[in-house]
C-alpha positions as CSV (number, residue, x, y, z in Angstrom):
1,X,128.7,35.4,-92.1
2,X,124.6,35.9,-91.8
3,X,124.5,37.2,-95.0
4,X,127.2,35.2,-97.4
5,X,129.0,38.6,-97.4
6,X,129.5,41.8,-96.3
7,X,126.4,44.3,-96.8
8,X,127.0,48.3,-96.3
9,X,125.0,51.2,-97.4
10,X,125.8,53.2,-100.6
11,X,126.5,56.6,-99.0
12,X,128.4,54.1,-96.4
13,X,130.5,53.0,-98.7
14,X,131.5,55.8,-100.4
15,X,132.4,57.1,-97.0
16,X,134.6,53.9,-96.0
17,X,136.1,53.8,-99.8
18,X,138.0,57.3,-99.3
19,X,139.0,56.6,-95.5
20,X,140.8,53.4,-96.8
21,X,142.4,55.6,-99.9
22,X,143.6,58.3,-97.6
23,X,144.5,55.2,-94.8
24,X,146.9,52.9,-97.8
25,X,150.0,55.5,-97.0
26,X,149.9,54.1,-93.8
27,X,153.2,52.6,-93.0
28,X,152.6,50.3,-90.7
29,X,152.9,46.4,-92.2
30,X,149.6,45.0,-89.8
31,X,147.4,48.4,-90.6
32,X,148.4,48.1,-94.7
33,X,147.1,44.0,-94.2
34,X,144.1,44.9,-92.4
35,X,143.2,47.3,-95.3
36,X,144.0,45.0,-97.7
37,X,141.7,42.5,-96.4
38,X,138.8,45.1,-95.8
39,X,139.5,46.2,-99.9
40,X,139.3,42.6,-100.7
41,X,136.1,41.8,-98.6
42,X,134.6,45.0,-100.4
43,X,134.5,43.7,-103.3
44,X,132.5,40.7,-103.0
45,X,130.1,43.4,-101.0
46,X,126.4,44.0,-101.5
47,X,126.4,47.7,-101.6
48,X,122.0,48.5,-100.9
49,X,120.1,51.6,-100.4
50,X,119.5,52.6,-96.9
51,X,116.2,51.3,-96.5
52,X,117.3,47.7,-97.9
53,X,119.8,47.4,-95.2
54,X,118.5,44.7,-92.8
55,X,118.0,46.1,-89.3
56,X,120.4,43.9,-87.7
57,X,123.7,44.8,-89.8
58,X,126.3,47.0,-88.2
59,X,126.8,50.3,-89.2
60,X,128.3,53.6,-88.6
61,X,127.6,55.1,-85.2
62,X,126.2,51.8,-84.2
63,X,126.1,51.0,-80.5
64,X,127.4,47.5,-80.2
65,X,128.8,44.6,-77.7
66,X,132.1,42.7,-78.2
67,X,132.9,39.6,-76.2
68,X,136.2,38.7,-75.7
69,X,137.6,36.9,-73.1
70,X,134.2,36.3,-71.1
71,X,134.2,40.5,-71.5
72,X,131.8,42.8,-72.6
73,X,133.0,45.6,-74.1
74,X,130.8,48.4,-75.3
75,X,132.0,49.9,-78.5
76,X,130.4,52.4,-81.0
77,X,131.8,52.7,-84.7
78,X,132.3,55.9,-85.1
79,X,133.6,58.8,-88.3
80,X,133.3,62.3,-88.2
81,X,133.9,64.3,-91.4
82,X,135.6,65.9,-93.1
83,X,138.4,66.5,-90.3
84,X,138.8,63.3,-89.0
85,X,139.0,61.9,-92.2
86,X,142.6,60.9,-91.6
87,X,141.7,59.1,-88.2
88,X,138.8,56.5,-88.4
89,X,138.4,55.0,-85.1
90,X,136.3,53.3,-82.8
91,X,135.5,54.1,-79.0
């Protein structure tokens, strides 16, 4: 990691803290580890105001590029509030 650990914005992460609360009922074994892994790398976190976030740090309705497989995949991490609360996805 760039950064020795995970760096989100505050409002960011107020936003991500209740999607994962509403997201823990989920019953699925593989989404409950995933969120349990997100929880724990939260807490080591630097939580910054939106001007200390560097410029190169993903966030929320950024545009990025995955590689897998020799694949480019475009992808864009997405929320929309307050309906979509329950379904946090990317496209």
């Amino acid at each position: 990691m760039k950064y020795g650990s995970l760096i989100i914005e505050k409002k960011e992460y107020v936003l991500l803290k209740r999607i994962l609360n509403i997201s823990s009922y989920a019953k699925d074994f593989d989404t409950q580890r995933a969120i349990k892994c997100l929880n724990d790398n939260l807490k080591n976190a630097q939580i910054l105001d939106e001007e200390d976030v560097p410029k190169d740090v993903i966030r929320f309705n950024s545009n990025i590029l995955v590689e897998f497989n020799e694949n480019l995949t475009p992808l864009t991490a997405l929320y929309s509030m307050p309906t979509m609360l329950k379904f946090p996805s990317f496209s």
